[in-house]
C-alpha positions, 0 to 999 in steps of 0.5 A: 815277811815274818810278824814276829822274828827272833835270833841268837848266834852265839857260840857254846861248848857241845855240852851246852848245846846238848843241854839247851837241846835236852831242856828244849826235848823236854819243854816239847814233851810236856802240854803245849807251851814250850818255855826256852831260852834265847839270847838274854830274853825268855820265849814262851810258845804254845805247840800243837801235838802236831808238828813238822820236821826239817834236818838238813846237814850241808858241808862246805869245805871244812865247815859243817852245817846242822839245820833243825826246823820245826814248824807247826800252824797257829789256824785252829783246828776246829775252824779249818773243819768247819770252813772246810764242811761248810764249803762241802755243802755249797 
């Protein structure tokens, strides 16, 4: 289970959704915290330089589906290299 988990499912203009996808690219190209809207609420969250990506396109019928995932680890850094030099050592 999630510790902490936010929807929207709304429907929107192709021009509004390439918007919020533009201000979304741009948010992720700046230092790390990444501001976007979602739903009536505002999410701030702080993105490592290292992320990973998932597309999956699914047709069913006459229903197309266009999955975007991003996902990124909150672990810091520093802390995995010293678990992982320090159990080198033992």
């Amino acid at each position: 289970m999630a510790d902490v988990k936010v929807e929207r499912k709304v429907a929107l203009s192709r021009a509004e959704m390439a918007q919020w996808l533009a201000d979304l690219g741009k948010e992720l190209s700046g230092e790390g915290t990444v501001t976007f809207r979602l739903a009536d609420s505002t999410v701030e969250l702080k993105v490592p330089d290292d992320v990973r990506f998932e597309a999956e396109v699914e047709v069913d019928g006459d229903e197309v589906e266009l999955e975007i995932e991003l996902k990124w680890s909150t672990a810091r850094r520093a802390s995995r290299a010293s678990t992982k030099s320090g159990s080198a050592g033992s």
